[in-house]
Residue, then its C-alpha position, 0 to 999 in steps of 0.5 A: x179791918x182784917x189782915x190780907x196776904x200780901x203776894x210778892x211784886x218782885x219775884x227775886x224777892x220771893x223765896x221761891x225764886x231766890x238766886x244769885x248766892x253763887x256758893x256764897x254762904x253769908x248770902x245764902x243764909x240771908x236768903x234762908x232767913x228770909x226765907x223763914x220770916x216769910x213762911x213765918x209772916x203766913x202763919x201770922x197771917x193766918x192767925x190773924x196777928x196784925x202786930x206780928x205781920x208788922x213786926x216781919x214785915x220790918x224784918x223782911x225788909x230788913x233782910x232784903x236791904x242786907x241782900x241788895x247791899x251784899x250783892x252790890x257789894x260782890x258786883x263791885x268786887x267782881x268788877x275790881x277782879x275782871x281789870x286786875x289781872x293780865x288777860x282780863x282787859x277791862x273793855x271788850x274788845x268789840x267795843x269800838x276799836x275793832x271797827x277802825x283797825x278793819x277800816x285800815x287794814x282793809 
Protein backbone atom coordinates (compact mmCIF):
# COMPACT_ATOMS: atom_id res chain seq x y z
CA UNK A 1 0.00 0.00 0.00
CA UNK A 2 2.26 3.03 -1.12
CA UNK A 3 1.22 6.51 -1.33
CA UNK A 4 0.43 7.84 -5.05
CA UNK A 5 0.36 11.70 -6.34
CA UNK A 6 -3.15 12.60 -6.67
CA UNK A 7 -3.40 15.06 -10.03
CA UNK A 8 -5.76 17.83 -9.69
CA UNK A 9 -9.48 17.00 -11.32
CA UNK A 10 -10.49 20.41 -11.21
CA UNK A 11 -7.99 22.93 -12.75
CA UNK A 12 -9.39 25.95 -10.80
CA UNK A 13 -8.22 24.31 -7.94
CA UNK A 14 -4.51 23.73 -8.96
CA UNK A 15 -2.42 26.28 -8.30
CA UNK A 16 -1.21 26.53 -11.12
CA UNK A 17 -4.30 27.97 -12.31
CA UNK A 18 -5.70 29.75 -9.77
CA UNK A 19 -7.66 33.24 -10.43
CA UNK A 20 -10.50 35.28 -9.89
CA UNK A 21 -8.89 36.99 -6.67
CA UNK A 22 -9.05 40.21 -8.50
CA UNK A 23 -6.86 42.33 -5.93
CA UNK A 24 -8.79 40.95 -3.28
CA UNK A 25 -6.23 40.24 -0.65
CA UNK A 26 -7.98 37.91 1.73
CA UNK A 27 -8.61 35.70 -1.18
CA UNK A 28 -5.24 36.07 -2.52
CA UNK A 29 -3.78 34.83 0.32
CA UNK A 30 -6.06 31.83 0.77
CA UNK A 31 -4.93 30.74 -2.99
CA UNK A 32 -1.25 31.15 -1.73
CA UNK A 33 -2.01 29.08 1.29
CA UNK A 34 -3.02 26.47 -0.96
CA UNK A 35 -0.82 26.93 -2.80
CA UNK A 36 2.08 25.77 0.03
CA UNK A 37 -0.22 22.92 1.29
CA UNK A 38 0.21 21.77 -2.10
CA UNK A 39 3.81 21.77 -2.76
CA UNK A 40 3.84 20.65 0.95
CA UNK A 41 1.52 17.57 0.44
CA UNK A 42 4.49 16.58 -2.86
CA UNK A 43 7.19 16.59 -0.45
CA UNK A 44 5.28 14.33 1.84
CA UNK A 45 4.36 12.40 -1.04
CA UNK A 46 7.69 11.89 -1.93
CA UNK A 47 8.89 11.02 1.51
CA UNK A 48 6.28 8.65 1.60
CA UNK A 49 4.45 10.04 4.84
CA UNK A 50 1.07 8.58 4.53
CA UNK A 51 -0.10 10.31 7.70
CA UNK A 52 1.15 13.84 6.52
CA UNK A 53 -0.57 13.29 3.06
CA UNK A 54 -3.75 12.87 4.94
CA UNK A 55 -3.35 15.50 7.43
CA UNK A 56 -2.86 18.20 3.97
CA UNK A 57 -5.27 16.85 2.31
CA UNK A 58 -7.91 17.75 5.00
CA UNK A 59 -6.32 21.20 5.12
CA UNK A 60 -6.59 21.49 1.41
CA UNK A 61 -9.87 20.88 1.44
CA UNK A 62 -10.43 23.15 3.94
CA UNK A 63 -8.97 26.06 2.21
CA UNK A 64 -10.89 25.08 -1.04
CA UNK A 65 -13.99 25.37 1.18
CA UNK A 66 -13.02 28.95 2.59
CA UNK A 67 -12.38 30.00 -1.20
CA UNK A 68 -15.53 28.58 -2.85
CA UNK A 69 -17.29 30.60 0.31
CA UNK A 70 -15.76 33.90 -0.34
CA UNK A 71 -16.06 33.80 -3.93
CA UNK A 72 -19.75 33.35 -3.48
CA UNK A 73 -19.75 35.66 -1.13
CA UNK A 74 -17.97 38.60 -3.60
CA UNK A 75 -20.58 37.40 -6.42
CA UNK A 76 -23.38 38.10 -4.12
CA UNK A 77 -21.86 41.46 -3.30
CA UNK A 78 -21.43 42.08 -6.73
CA UNK A 79 -24.73 41.31 -7.67
CA UNK A 80 -26.30 43.67 -4.78
CA UNK A 81 -23.68 46.73 -6.14
CA UNK A 82 -25.06 46.28 -10.12
CA UNK A 83 -29.04 46.92 -8.82
CA UNK A 84 -27.81 49.66 -6.41
CA UNK A 85 -27.11 52.63 -8.08
CA UNK A 86 -28.92 54.63 -10.73
CA UNK A 87 -27.83 53.61 -14.34
CA UNK A 88 -27.03 50.18 -13.43
CA UNK A 89 -30.62 48.54 -14.43
CA UNK A 90 -30.70 45.11 -12.96
CA UNK A 91 -31.78 43.51 -16.35
CA UNK A 92 -30.38 43.74 -19.44
CA UNK A 93 -31.93 45.61 -21.77
CA UNK A 94 -32.04 42.82 -24.44
CA UNK A 95 -34.04 40.81 -22.17
CA UNK A 96 -37.18 40.76 -23.98
CA UNK A 97 -38.53 44.20 -23.82
CA UNK A 98 -36.85 45.27 -26.49
CA UNK A 99 -38.61 43.18 -29.00
CA UNK A 100 -42.27 44.53 -28.03
CA UNK A 101 -41.28 48.32 -28.20
CA UNK A 102 -39.83 47.21 -32.11
CA UNK A 103 -42.96 45.47 -32.79
CA UNK A 104 -45.00 48.77 -31.94
CA UNK A 105 -43.28 51.05 -33.33
CA UNK A 106 -42.41 49.64 -36.40
Amino acid sequence: MGIQAVGFGDLSMDPVHLSGSGGDPQLKTLEQKLQKLHQEKKKAVQNHDEEKVKELEKQIEQVKQKIEQLKKKRRKEDDKEDTKGPGYPSRSPLDGSVGRYIDRFA
